[in-house]
N, C-alpha and C positions, 0 to 999 in steps of 0.2 A: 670313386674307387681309389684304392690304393696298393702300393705293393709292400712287399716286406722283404731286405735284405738280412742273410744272418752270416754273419764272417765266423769261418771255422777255420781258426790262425794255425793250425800244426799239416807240419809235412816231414817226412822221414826224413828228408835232403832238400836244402836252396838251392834251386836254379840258380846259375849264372847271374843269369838279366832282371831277376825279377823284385821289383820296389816294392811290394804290399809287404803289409806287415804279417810276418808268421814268424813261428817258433819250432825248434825240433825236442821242445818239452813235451813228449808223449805222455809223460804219466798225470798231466796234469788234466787229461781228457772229458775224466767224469764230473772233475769239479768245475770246467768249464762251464758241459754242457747244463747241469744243476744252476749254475751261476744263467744261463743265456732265459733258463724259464722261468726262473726269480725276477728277469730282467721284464720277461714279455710283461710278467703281472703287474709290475709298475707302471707299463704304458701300454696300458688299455685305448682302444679308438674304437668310437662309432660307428666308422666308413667301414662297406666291405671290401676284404682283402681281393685282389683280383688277380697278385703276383708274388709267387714266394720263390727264392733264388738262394740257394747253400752256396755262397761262394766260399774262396780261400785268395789262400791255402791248398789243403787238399781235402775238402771234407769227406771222400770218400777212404778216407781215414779214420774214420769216425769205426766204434762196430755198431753192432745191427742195434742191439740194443739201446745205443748214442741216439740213431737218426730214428730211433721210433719214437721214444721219448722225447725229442724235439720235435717232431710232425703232432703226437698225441697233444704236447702244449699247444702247439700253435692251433691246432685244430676247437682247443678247449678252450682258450683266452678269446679267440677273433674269428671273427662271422665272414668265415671264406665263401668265394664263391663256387660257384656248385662245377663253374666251369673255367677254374681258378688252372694259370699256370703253373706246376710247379719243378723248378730246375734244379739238379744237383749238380755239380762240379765233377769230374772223378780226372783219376790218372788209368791209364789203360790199365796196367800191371796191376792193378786192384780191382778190375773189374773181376772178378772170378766167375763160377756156376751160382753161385750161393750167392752172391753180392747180386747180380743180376735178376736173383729169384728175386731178392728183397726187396730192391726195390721196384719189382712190379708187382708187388704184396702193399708196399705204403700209396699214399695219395700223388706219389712222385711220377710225371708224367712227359719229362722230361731231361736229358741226360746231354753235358756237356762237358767235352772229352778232349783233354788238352796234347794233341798230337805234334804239334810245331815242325816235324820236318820228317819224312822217311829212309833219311839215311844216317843211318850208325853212328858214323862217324859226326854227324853230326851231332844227334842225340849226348853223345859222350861228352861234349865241347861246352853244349847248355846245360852239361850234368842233371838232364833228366833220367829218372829209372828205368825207364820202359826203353822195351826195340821197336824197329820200325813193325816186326808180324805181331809182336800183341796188340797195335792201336786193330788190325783186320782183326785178330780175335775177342777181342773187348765188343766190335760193333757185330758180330757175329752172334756173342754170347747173350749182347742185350735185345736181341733182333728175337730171338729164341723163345727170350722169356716176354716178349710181348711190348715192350719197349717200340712207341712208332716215330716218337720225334728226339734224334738227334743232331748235334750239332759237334762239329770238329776245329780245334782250333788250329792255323798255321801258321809260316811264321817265313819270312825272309829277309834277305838283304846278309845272309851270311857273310866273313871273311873268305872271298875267293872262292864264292858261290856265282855262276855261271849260269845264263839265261836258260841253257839246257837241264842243271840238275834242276833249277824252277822248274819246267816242264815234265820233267820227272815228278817230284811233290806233287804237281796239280794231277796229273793223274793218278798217282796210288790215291788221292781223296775222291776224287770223281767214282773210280771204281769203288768205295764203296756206297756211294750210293746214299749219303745221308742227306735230311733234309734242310741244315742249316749249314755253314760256314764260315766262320773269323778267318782273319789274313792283318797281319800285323807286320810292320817293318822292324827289325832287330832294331834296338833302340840302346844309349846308354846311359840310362838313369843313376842318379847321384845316388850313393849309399849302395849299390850293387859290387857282388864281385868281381865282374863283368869292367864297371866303373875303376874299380879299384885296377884291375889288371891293366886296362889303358892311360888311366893317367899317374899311376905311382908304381908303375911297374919300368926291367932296365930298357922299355921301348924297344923289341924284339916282338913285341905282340902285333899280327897283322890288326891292320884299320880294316874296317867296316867297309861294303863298297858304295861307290861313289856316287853320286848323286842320279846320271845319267841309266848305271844300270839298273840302280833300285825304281825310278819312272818308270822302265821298260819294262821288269816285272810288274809292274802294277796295273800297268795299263794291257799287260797279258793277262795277268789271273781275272780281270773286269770283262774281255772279250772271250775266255774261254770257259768263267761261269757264266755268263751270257747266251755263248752258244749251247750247254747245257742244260739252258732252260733253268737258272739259278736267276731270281730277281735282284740286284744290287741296290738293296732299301736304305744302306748308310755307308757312309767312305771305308767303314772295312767291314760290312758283314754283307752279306747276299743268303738266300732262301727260297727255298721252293712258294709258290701258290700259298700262301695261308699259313706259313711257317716260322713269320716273324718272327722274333723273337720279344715278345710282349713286355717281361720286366723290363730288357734295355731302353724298348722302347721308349718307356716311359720316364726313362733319364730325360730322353732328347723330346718330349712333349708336354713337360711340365706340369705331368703327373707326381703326387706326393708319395712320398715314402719313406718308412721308419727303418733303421739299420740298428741289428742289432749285436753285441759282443765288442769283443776290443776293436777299437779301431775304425768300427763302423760308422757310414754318414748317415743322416736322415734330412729330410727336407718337407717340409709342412705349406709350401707356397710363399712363404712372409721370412723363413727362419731356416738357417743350415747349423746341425749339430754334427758333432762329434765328439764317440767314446774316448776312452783316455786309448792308446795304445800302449799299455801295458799290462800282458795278459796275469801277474798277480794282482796288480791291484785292481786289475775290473771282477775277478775272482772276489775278494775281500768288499770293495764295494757291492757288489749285489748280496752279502751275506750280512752286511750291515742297510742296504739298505735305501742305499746312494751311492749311485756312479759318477764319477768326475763325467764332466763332459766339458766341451768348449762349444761356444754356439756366435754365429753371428747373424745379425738381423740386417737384410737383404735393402738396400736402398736402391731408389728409382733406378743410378746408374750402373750398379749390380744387376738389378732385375733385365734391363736393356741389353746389357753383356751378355748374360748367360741365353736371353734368348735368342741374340743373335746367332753366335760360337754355334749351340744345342742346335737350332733348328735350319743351318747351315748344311750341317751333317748330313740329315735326310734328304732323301731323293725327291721329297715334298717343297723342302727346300722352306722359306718363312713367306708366310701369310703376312703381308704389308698391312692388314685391316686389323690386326694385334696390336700394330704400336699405335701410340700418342703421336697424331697430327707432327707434334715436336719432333719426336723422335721417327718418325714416319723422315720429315724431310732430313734431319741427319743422315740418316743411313744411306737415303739417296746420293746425297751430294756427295759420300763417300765411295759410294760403289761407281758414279759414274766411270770412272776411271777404264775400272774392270771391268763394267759393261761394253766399252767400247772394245777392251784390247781381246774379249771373248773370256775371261777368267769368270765372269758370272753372265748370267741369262734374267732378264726381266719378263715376266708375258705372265697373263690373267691373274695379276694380284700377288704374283710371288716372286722371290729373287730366289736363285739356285744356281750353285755353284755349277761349271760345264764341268766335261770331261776332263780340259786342261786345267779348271780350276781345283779339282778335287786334288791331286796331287800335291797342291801350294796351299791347300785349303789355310793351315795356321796363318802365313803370311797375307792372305785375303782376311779373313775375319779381322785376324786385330788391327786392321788398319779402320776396320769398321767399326771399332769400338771407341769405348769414351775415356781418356785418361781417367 
């Protein structure tokens, strides 16, 4: 099995915080998408597809038109499966009557809906578009048209955000009731505006908070989708019974996967590519014929890496019977450390990060890792 990622790089407006690559060149929309099924034709695969995922961007930017002639390619080039995931991205304020018709008219069966916080004021700050009542009317609207699995994304660690407004957030999400959930710590990623305003700005911009209160949140949104009856299947997403969310998954279980548009990764088991990030010339390249890419070929202590980091993540935690004898005792000798002091857990064949390791997870992994 395989999945398929398709980067749809336009948004009306940059978020603050956010590193992916998009553009707010709208008019360049159709020639994208033309370009993305010129793209799929060139890389045809045997496997059948089991996960298609529109991220962004904002692909629900796209119009109706756009995401139907991308589902119709993908549906014509590759041999989906019958009970194939498949996710769009949207922003609230673009969910309309009519956008939520459509897509429970396409093969799209799934809807993830980037909500990050319910209050205004914050909203304004991460310069997203939406209020806090359109994210209730977005899942309102797609509830309507028959839409059953969603997923909401949230976000904290604001500047001079208080354990209480968190508990505010986690309930406007709880009420409504969806099946999936992201939780993400404000972060400040290099090349953001966000970035730019903390470190080349006259430092009058408050700092992020501090290490102690962002644990506290974490370790409450953990205990209150818990008691919810939300399963916490990886360090930031949680889901009801059966709700995983299957593309990601397959990030973190070394499942293959083609990425396709500017920007996009793919990963075949042996090999990681990626498109050029530049939405003219991946334009131009698929109309000729060839797309730049960059790719590199995965060596043993690559391989060892990534499945350490990846399967660290999950609540599964890594299967010791995966690695090489070699690497089996590596690992070991490295974690005893953290076994001892409780930052990871050993028992029936697997290591798994605890409750207090999950927190520190980056500083646990790469100490686990191989220069």
């Amino acid at each position: 099995m395989t999945g398929i990622y398709i980067h749809i790089p336009f948004c009306a407006s940059r978020c603050i915080y956010c590193a992916f690559y998009s553009t707010v060149k709208m008019g360049l929309r159709q020639q994208y998408v033309d370009a993305l099924c010129r793209e799929m034709a060139m890389r045809p695969t045997a496997d059948t597809i089991s996960t298609i995922y529109l991220g962004g961007g904002t692909p629900s930017q796209l119009t109706v038109g756009q995401l139907q002639q991308l589902l119709d390619g993908l549906y014509n080039i590759y041999k989906v499966a019958e009970d194939a995931e498949v996710t769009i991205e949207v922003n609230p304020d673009d969910v309309t009557h009519a956008l939520a018709e459509t897509l429970s008219r396409l093969p799209v069966n799934r809807v993830s809906m980037g909500a990050q916080t319910f209050d205004d004021q914050r909203l304004r700050f991460l310069r997203r578009r939406h209020t806090a009542r359109q994210v209730g009317e977005a899942v309102a609207r797609l509830r309507t048209a028959g839409i059953s699995n969603i997923s909401v994304d949230l976000m904290y660690g604001f500047p001079d955000e208080t354990l209480d407004d968190w508990q505010r957030d986690i309930d406007s999400a709880l009420s409504l009731d969806v099946e999936h959930l992201s939780a993400y710590c404000l972060s400040i990623e290099e090349g953001t505006p966000l970035y730019e305003k903390v470190h080349k700005g006259d430092g009058s911009f408050c700092v992020l908070c501090n290490e102690e209160v962002e644990r506290t949140m974490y370790y409450t949104l953990i205990d209150r989708l818990a008691a919810a009856g939300y399963e916490h299947y990886e360090i930031s997403n949680f889901a009801r019974r059966g709700y995983r969310s299957r593309h990601n998954s397959s990030y973190w279980t070394d499942i293959p996967y083609i990425g396709l548009g500017a920007a996009a990764h793919s990963y075949d088991g042996q090999r990681r590519r990626w498109n050029v990030s530049d939405l003219q010339h991946y334009i131009e390249g698929a109309e000729t014929g060839h797309i730049d890419y960059e790719e590199e070929v995965l060596d043993d202590d690559t391989r060892y890496n990534d499945r350490v980091m990846l399967s660290l993540r999950t609540a599964e935690g890594l299967d010791l019977s995966t690695l090489t004898a070699h690497d089996r005792a590596y690992l070991l000798e490295n974690a005893r450390r953290y076994v001892v002091n409780g930052l990871l857990t050993e028992e029936n064949g697997r290591l798994k990060l605890s409750r207090e390791g999950l927190f520190v997870s980056d500083m646990v992994t790469s100490d686990l890792m191989r220069a």
